[in-house]
C-alpha positions in Angstrom: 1.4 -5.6 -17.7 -2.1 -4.4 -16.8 -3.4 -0.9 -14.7 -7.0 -0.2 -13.5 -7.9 3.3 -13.2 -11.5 4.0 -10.8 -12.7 7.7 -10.1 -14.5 8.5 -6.8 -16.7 11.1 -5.8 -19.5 12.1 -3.4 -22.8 13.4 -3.8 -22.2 16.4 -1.3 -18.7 17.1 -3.0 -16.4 16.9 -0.4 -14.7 13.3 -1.3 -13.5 13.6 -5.0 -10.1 11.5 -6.1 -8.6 8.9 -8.4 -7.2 5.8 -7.4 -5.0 3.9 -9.9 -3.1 0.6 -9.7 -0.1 -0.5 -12.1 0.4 -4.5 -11.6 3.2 -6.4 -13.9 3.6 -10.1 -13.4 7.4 -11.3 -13.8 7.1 -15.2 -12.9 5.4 -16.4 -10.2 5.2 -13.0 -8.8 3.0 -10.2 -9.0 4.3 -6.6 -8.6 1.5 -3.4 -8.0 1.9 0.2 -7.5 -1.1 2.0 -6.7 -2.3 5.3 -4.9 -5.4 5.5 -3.2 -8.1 8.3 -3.1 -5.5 10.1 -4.2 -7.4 13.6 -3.7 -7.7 16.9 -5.5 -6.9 20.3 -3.3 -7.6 22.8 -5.0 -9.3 21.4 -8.4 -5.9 21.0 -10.1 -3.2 19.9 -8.1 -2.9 16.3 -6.7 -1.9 15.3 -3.0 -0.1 11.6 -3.5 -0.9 10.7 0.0 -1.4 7.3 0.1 0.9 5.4 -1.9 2.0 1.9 -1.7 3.9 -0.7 -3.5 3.4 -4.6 -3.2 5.0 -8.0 -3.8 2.5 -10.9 -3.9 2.6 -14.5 -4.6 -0.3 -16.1 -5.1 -1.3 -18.6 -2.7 1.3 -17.7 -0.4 2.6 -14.3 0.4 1.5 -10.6 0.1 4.3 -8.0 1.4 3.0 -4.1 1.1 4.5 -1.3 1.7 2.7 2.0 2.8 5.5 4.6 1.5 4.5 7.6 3.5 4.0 6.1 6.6 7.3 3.8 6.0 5.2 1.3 7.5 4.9 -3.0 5.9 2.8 -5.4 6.2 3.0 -9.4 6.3 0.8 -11.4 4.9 1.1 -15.2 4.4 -1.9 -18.4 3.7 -1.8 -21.4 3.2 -4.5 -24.0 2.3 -4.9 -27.5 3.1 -7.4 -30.3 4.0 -8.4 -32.0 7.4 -11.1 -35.1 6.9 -11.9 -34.0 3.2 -12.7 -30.2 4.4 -10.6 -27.7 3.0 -9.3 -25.3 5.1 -7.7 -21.6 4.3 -5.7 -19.5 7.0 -3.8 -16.4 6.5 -1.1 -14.8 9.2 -1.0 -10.6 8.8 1.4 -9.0 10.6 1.1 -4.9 11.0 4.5 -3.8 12.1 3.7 -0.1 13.1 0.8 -0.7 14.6 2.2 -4.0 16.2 -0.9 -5.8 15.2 -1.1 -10.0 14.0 -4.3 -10.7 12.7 -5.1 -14.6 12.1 -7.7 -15.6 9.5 -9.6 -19.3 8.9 -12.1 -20.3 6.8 -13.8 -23.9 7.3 -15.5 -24.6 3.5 -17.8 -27.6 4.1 -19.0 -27.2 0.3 -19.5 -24.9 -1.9 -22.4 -23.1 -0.5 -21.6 -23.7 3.1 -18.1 -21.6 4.9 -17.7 -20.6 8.4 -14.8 -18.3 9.3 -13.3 -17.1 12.2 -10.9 -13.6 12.7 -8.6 -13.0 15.6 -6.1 -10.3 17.0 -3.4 -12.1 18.8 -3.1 -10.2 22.0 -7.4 -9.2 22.3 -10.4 -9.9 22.8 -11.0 -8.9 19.0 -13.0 -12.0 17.5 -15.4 -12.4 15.1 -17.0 -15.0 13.5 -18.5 -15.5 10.4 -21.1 -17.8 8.6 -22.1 -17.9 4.8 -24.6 -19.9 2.9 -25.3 -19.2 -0.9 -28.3 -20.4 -1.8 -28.7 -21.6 -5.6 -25.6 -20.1 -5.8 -27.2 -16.7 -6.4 -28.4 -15.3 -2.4 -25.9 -15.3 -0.1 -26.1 -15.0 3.4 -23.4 -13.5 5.8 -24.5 -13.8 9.7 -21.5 -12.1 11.9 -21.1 -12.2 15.4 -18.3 -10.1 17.0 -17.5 -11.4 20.4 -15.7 -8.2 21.9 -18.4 -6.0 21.5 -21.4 -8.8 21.7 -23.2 -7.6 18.6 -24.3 -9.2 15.7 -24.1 -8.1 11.7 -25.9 -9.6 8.7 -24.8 -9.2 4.9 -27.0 -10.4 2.0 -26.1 -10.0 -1.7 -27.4 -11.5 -5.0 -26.3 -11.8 -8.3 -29.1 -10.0 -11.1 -28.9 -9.3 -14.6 -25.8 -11.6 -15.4 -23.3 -10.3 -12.9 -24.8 -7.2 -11.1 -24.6 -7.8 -7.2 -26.6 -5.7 -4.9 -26.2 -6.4 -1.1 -27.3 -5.1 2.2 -25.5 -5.1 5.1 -26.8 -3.9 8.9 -24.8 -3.5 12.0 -27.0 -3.9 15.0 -24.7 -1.9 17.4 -24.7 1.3 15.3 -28.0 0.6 13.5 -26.2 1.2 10.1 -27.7 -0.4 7.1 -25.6 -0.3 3.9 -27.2 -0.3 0.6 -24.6 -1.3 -2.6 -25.2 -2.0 -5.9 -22.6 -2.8 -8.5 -23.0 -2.5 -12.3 -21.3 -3.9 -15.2 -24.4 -4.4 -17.0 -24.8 -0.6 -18.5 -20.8 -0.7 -19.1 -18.7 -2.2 -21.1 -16.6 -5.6 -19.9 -13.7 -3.5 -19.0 -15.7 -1.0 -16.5 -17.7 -1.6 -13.3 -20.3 1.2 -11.7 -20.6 0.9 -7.9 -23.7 2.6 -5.9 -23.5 2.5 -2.3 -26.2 4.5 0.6 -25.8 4.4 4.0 -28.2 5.1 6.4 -28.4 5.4 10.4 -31.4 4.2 11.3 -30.2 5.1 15.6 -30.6 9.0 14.1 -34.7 8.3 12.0 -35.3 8.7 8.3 -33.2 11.0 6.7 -30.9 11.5 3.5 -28.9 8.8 2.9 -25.4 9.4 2.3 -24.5 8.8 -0.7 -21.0 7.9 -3.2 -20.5 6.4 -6.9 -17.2 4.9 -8.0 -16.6 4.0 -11.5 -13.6 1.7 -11.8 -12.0 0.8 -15.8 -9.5 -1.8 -16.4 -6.7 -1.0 -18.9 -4.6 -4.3 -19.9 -0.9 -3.6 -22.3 
């Protein structure tokens, strides 16, 4: 059995929370609890509201369960090949929200994927090219075809595992600064940095959050 514990909070103070996950693999299954930004009222008491519980196995299905919402999602993939090109879907199903969501991915090599994301029942579509170059850049162009815009991610890998990346929607003119650190931590922690800025509204303050996220194994 494993858990992973991360603390949240924001520069201006008004996001502050824990999120935890409890996972225990009997078999071929894997079996998580976990609460998210589960946040504090009033400095000492906790408001659980957002927990959910899982059943995943690997490769094939992921069935969660949002408990105060008494809402569940479906979720199965598959992979398999067509002329020597692998090929990865996955089927999501959101039953409150009556939402199915279908996901490829294309993998001509392994620095070349192109994917494609679809709401049955929409115009919701994007698309979705990435090329790593010397497996350390990598390059995310994104075109979402209901709202003709495009987005572009790029990360890189520094200092033997750090990753900093940049994304920028052009409809919103948001650009995204993150950086995430397990360099000045130990192998069981991770340090995340992110900024966000709208460039539609001039220069100003970025907004700003830091999570911290440790791994506990028993």
């Amino acid at each position: 059995m494993n858990a992973a514990v991360s603390f949240i909070g924001g520069t201006n103070g008004n996001k502050k929370g824990l999120s935890a996950t409890l996972a225990a693999n009997p078999g071929d299954l894997k079996l998580r609890a976990s609460l998210s930004d589960t946040n504090f009222s009033d400095g000492s008491t906790l408001n659980f509201d957002d927990l959910f519980l899982s059943v995943e196995k690997p490769g094939s299905f992921i069935i969660d369960f949002d408990i105060p919402k008494k809402d569940v999602q479906f979720q199965f993939m598959n992979t398999f090949k067509l002329e020597g090109k692998q090929i990865n879907w996955s089927y999501t199903h959101m039953r409150n929200d009556h939402r199915t969501v279908l996901d490829g991915t294309l993998v001509f090599d392994t620095a070349n994927k192109l994917s494609a994301r679809h709401e049955l029942g929409s115009f919701n579509c994007k698309l979705k090219y990435s090329y790593v170059h010397r497996g350390l850049t990598t390059f995310e162009p994104c075109y979402d075809l209901e709202k003709k815009s495009w987005d572009l991610a790029v990360s890189r890998r520094i200092l033997g595992g750090d990753l900093i990346k940049a994304n920028y929607e052009t409809l919103s003119q948001v650009l995204g600064v993150e950086w995430s650190c397990s360099s000045l931590v130990n192998e069981d922690g991770r340090v995340k940095v992110s900024a966000s800025f709208n460039l539609a509204e001039g220069f100003h303050t970025p907004k700003l959050s830091v999570q911290s996220m440790w791994n506990f194994q028993a």
